[in-house]
C-alpha positions in Angstrom: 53.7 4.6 -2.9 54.3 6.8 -5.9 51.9 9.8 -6.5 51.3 8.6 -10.0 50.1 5.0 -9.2 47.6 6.3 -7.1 46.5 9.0 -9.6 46.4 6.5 -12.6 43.2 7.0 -14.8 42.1 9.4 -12.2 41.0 14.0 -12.3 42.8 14.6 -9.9 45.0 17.6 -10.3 48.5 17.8 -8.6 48.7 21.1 -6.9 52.0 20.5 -5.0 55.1 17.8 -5.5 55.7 15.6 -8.6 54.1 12.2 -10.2 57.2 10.5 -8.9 56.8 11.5 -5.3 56.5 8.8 -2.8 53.8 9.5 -0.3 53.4 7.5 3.2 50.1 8.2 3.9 47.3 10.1 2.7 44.7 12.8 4.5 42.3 14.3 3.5 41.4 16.4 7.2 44.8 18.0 7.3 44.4 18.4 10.9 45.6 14.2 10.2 48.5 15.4 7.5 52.2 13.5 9.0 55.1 14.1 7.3 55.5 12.5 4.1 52.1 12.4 3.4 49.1 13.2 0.4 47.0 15.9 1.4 43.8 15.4 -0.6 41.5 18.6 -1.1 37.9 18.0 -1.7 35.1 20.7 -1.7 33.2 19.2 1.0 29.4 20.2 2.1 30.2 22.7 4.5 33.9 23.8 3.7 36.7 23.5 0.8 39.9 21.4 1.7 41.6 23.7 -0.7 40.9 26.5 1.9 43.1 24.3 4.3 46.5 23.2 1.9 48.6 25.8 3.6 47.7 23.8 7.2 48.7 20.3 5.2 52.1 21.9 3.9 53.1 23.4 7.0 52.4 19.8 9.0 55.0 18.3 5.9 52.5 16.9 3.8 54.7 15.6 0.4 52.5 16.2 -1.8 49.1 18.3 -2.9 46.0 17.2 -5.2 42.9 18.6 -5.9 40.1 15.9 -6.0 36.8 14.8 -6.4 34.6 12.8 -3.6 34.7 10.2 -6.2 38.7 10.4 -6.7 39.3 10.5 -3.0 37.4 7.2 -2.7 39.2 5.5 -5.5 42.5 6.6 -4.1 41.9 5.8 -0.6 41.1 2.2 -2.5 43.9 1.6 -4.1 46.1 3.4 -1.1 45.1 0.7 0.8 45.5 -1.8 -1.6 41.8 -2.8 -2.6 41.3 -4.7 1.2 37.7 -4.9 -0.1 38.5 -7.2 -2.9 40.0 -9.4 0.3 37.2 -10.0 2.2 33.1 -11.2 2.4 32.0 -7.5 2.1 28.2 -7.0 2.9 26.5 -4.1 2.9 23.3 -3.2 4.0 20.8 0.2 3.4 17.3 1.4 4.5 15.7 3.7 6.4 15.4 1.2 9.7 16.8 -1.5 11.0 20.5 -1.3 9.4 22.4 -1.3 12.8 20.5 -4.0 13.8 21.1 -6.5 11.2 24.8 -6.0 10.5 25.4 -6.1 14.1 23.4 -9.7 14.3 25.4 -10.6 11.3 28.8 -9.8 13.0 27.5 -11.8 16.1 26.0 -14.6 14.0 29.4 -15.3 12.1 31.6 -15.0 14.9 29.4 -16.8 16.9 29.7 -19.6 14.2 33.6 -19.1 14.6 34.6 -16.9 11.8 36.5 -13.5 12.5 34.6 -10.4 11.4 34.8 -6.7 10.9 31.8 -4.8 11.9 31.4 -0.8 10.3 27.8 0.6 12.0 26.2 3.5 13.8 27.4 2.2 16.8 31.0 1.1 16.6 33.4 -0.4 14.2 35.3 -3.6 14.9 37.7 -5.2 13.7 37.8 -8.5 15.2 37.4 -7.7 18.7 39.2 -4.8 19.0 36.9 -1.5 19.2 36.7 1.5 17.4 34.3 4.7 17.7 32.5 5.9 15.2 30.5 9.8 14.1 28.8 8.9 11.0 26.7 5.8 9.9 29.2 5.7 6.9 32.7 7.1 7.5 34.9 8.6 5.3 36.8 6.4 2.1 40.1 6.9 4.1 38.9 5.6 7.9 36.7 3.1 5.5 40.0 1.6 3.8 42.3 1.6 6.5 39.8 -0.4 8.7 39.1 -2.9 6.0 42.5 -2.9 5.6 43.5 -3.5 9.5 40.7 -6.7 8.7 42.3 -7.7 6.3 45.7 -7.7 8.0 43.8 -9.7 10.8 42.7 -12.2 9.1 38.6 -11.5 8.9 36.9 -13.5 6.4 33.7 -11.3 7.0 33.0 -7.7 6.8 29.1 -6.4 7.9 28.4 -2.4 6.8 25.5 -0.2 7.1 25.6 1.9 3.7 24.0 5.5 4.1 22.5 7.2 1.4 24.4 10.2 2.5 27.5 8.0 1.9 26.3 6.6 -1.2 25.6 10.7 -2.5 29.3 11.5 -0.5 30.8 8.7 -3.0 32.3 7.3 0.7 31.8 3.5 -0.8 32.9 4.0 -4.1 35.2 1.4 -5.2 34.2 -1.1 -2.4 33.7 -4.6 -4.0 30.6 -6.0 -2.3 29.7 -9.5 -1.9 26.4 -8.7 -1.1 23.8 -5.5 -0.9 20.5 -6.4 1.3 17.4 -3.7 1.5 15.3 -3.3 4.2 12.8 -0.6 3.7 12.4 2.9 2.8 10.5 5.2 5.1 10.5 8.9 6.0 13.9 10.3 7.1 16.9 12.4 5.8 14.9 14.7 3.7 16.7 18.0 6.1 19.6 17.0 3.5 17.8 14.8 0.7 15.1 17.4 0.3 12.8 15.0 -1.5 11.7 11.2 -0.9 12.7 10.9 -4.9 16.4 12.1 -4.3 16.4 10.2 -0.8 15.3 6.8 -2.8 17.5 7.4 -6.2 20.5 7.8 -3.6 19.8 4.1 -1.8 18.9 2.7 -5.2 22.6 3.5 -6.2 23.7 1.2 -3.9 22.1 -1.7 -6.1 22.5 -0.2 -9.6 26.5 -0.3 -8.4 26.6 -3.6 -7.4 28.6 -6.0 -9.7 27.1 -9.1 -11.1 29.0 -11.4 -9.2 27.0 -10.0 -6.0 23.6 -10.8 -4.4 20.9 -8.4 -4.2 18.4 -9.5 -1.4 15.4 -7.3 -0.9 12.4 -7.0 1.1 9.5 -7.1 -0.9 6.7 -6.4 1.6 8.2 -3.0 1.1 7.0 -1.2 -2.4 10.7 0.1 -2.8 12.4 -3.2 -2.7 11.9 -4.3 -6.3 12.4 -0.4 -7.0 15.7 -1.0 -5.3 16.7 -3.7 -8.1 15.4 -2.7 -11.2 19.1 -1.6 -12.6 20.8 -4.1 -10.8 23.2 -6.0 -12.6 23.2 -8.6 -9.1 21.9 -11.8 -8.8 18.3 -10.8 -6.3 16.9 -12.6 -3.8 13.8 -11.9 -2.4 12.2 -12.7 1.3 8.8 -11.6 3.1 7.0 -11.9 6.3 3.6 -11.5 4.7 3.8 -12.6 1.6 5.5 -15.6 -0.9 9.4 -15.2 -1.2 12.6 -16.8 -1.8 13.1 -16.8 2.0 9.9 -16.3 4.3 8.9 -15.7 7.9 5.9 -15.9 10.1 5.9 -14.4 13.6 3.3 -17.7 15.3 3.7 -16.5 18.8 5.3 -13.6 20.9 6.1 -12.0 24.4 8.2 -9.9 26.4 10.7 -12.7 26.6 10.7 -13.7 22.9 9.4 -14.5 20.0 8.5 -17.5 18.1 9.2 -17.5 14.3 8.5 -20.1 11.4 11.8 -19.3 9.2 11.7 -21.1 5.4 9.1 -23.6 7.6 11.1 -24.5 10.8 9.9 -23.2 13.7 12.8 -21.4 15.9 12.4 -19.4 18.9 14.7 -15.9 19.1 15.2 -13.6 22.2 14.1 -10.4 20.2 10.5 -9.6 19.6 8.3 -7.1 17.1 7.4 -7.5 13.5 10.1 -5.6 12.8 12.8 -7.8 13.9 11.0 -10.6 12.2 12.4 -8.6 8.9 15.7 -8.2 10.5 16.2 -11.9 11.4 15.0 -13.1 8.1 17.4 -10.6 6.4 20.4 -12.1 8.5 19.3 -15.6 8.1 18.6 -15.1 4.2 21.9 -13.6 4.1 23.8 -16.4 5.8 22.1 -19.2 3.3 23.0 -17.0 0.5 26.8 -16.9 1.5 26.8 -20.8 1.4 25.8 -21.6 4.7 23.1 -24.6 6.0 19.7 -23.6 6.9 20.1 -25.5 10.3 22.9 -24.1 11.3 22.6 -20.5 10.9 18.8 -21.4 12.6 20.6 -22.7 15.4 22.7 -20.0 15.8 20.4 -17.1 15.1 17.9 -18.4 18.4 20.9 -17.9 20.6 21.3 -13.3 19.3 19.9 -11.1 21.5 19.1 -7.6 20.9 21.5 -4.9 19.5 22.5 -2.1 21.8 19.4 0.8 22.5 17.4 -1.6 20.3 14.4 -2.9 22.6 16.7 -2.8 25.6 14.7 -3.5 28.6 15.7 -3.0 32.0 13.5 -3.8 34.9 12.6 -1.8 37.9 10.6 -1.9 41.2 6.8 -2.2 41.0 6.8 -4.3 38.3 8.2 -1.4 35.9 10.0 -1.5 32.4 12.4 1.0 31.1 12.9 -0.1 27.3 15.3 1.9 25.8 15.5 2.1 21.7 16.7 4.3 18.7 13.4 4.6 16.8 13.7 8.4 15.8 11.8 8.4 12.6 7.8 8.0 12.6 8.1 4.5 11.3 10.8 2.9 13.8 8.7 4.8 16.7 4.9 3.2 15.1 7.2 0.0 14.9 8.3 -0.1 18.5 4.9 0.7 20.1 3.3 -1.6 18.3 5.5 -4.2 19.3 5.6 -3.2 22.8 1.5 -3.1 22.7 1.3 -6.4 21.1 3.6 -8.1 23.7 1.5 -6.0 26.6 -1.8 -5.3 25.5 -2.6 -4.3 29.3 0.5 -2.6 31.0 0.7 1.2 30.7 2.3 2.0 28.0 4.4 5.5 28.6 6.1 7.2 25.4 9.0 9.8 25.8 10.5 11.1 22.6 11.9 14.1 21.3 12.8 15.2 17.6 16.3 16.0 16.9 17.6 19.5 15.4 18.6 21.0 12.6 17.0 17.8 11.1 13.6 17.2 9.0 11.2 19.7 10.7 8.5 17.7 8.8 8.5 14.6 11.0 8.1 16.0 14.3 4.4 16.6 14.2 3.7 13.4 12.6 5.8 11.5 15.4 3.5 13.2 17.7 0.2 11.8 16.1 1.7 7.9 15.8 3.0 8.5 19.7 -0.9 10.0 20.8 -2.6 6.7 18.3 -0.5 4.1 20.6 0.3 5.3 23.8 -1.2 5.9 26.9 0.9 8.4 28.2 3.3 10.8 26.6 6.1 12.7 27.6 8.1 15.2 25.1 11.0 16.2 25.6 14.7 17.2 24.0 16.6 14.3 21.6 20.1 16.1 20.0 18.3 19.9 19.5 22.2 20.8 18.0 21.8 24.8 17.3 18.1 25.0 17.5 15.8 26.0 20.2 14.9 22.7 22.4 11.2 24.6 23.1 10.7 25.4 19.7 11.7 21.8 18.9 9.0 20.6 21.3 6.2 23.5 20.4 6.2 21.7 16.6 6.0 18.4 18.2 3.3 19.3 20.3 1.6 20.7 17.1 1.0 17.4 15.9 -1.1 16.5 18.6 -5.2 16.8 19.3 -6.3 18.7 22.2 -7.4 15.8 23.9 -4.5 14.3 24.1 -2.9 16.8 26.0 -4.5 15.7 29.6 -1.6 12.4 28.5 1.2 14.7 27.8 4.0 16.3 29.6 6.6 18.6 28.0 10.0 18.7 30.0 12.4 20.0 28.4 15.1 18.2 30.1 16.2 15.1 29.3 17.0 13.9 32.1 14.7 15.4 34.3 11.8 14.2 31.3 13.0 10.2 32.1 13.3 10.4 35.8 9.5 12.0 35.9 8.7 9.8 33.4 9.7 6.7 35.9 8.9 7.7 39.2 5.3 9.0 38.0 4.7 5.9 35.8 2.3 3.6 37.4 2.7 0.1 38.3 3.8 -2.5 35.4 3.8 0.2 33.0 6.4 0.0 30.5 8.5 3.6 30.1 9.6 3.5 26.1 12.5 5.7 26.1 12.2 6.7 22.5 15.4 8.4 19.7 18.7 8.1 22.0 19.4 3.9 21.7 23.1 3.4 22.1 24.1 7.2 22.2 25.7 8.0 25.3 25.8 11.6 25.1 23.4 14.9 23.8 24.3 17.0 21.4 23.1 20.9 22.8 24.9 23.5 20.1 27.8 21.9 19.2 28.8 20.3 22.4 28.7 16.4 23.6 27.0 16.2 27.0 27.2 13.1 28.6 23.9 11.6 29.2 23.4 7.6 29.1 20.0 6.7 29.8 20.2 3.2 31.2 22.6 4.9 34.0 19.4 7.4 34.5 17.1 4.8 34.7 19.1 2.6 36.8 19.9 5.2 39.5 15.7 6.5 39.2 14.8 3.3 40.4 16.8 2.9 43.1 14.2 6.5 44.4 11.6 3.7 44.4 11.1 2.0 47.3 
């Protein structure tokens, strides 16, 4: 592709090669620049690309511009030949339960027989076929090429979680979404937002971008959903689990099995449990009717979805024990999950270990501390991802949150792994052991290093020490 079709109505400033030079790929890491290809320099958050153009030339890179986030977005669009425009792209943002409902969605469709594209926390597919993923929203060029690669495939259906970092990053400009959905907004991000304000105005961009051929479905039991829509030039749709909707549900019975839920008035029983995956059920079965589908089918097919990876995993042990296993590393998602898990077993022991991660919003670590004190019976703090900062410092501002009663309840271990294994083996019979912040990580970041550390392999090999 020429230089010049990609830079068409665009900043961008050439800083090496011609408007006629045909480039066969385009970077913007130039540790990724092939021969022949466009080496795109952004200033980034931590470093400027144009610090790294003499890297790009020397690996053959054809060509040089100088770019915005905005301009690297809208060239990795067109690049890639608007795959967006190709495909059933939905896209969904909030604080909690993002992962969770696109990764239902992908399962729901392809479960109804359509092929799918799946871009979350956890992985990205593409059909079938796997691949990892670092950030909740990834860059405009991996973004493209994988829609791209769908498209190629033949998905009719792409589910994304949508960041506000991304949205502020300009990583999903261009995209042509189908659909935006909201789930809630709740304390998190603020180490890089700063402010609630600037972390709501980035999610509400999501909407206020969204063309009016789209659907804007919202939760309105939370204060920010109509917030969310108030620019929005989308077509909204609203739903509720306690209140009068387009879409509604009511949660009529529940246990550790599953729960019972009264969707639009059918009753339907589902294999995941907690209020808060009465939200995330209704938002996948809203969005389903809203794409054109039945109400019957999608019902039928949404009672057959089990949980998403780390989200309310359980794993059962000797003595009657439970190890559930779950991502909830803000205050709300960790409230949410030990309500649930005290609702389902108002008389099992109910044993919390958490940790807060570093070089992250200092603000929430004492407040996790109080909700974790309010609803369990036992509480052990320990290390999540401390990064660069001190893991006992970490857990000393925990620990601040908490009254000095509770700390007869509470253990602090520092080590992880050491934290779940006493967490297990002391536990006492039929207590559930919530395993709170890792979910579907499989590793801990200490510095800057990955250590492995998968916790269902921990709790597994713990209690087979039970006897």
């Amino acid at each position: 592709m020429k230089l010049n079709k990609l830079l068409a109505n665009l900043e961008a400033k050439i800083l090496h090669g011609s408007p006629e030079t045909e480039v066969s790929a385009i970077a913007s890491d130039s540790r990724k620049v092939t021969p022949g290809a466009l080496f795109i320099a952004v200033s980034g958050t931590e470093r400027d690309g144009r610090d790294y153009i003499p890297q790009a030339l020397e690996k053959g890179a054809a060509a040089v511009v100088e770019a915005s986030r905005k301009d690297l977005a809208l060239m990795a669009d067109a690049f890639y030949g608007h795959p967006s425009g190709k495909i059933t792209l939905v896209g969904i943002t909030g604080t909690n339960g993002k992962t969770t409902t696109v990764t239902l969605l992908y399962r729901l469709f392809t479960g109804m027989g359509y092929s799918c594209g799946l871009l979350s926390t956890i992985a990205n597919y593409v059909g079938s076929e796997r691949f990892e993923t670092e950030n909740t929203t990834v860059d405009p060029i991996t973004l493209n090429s994988l829609m791209a690669r769908m498209v190629e495939k033949g998905c009719q259906y792409c589910f994304m979680e949508v960041s506000s970092i991304g949205m502020e990053q300009d990583r999903v400009t261009g995209l042509d979404f189908a659909m935006g959905i909201f789930s809630n907004l709740t304390h998190d991000h603020l180490d890089y937002h700063k402010t609630f304000a600037e972390y709501l105005r980035c999610k509400k961009l999501f909407f206020d971008r969204l063309p009016a051929k789209a659907v804007a479905l919202i939760n309105t039991d939370d204060k920010n959903g109509p917030v969310m829509v108030q620019n929005t030039k989308a077509q909204v749709v609203t739903c509720s689990v306690k209140g009068l909707a387009d879409h509604t549900a009511r949660i009529l019975e529940q246990d550790v099995e599953g729960m019972l839920l009264k969707i639009d008035g059918v009753e339907t029983w589902t294999r995941l449990i907690g209020e808060h995956n009465a939200y995330n059920l209704l938002a996948i079965y809203s969005a389903a009717v809203c794409l054109g589908f039945g109400a019957e089918e999608v019902l039928v097919a949404l009672s057959k979805l089990s949980s998403a990876p780390g989200r309310l995993e359980s794993l059962r042990g000797p003595r009657d024990l439970t190890a559930v296993i779950d991502y909830a590393h803000t205050p709300d998602a960790l409230e949410n999950v030990l309500k649930t898990l005290r609702a389902v077993a108002p008389k099992r022991t109910l044993v919390c270990l958490f940790g807060c991660g570093g070089d992250r919003d200092r603000s929430k670590r004492p407040e996790m501390a109080k909700i974790a004190e309010k609803l369990a019976d036992r509480l052990v703090i320990t290390s999540d991802n401390p990064r660069t900062e001190n893991p006992d410092a970490i857990i000393a501002e925990i620990k601040a949150g908490l009254q000095s009663a509770s700390l007869a309840k509470t253990l602090l271990i520092t080590d992880r792994i050491e934290a779940i294994r006493t967490a297990i083996l002391t536990a006492p019979e039929g207590a559930i052991i919530l395993l709170a912040g890792k979910g579907h990580e499989d590793y801990q970041v200490v510095g800057h290093e990955k250590r492995p550390l998968n916790e269902k392999e921990i709790v597994n090999d713990t209690f087979k020490l039970i006897r």
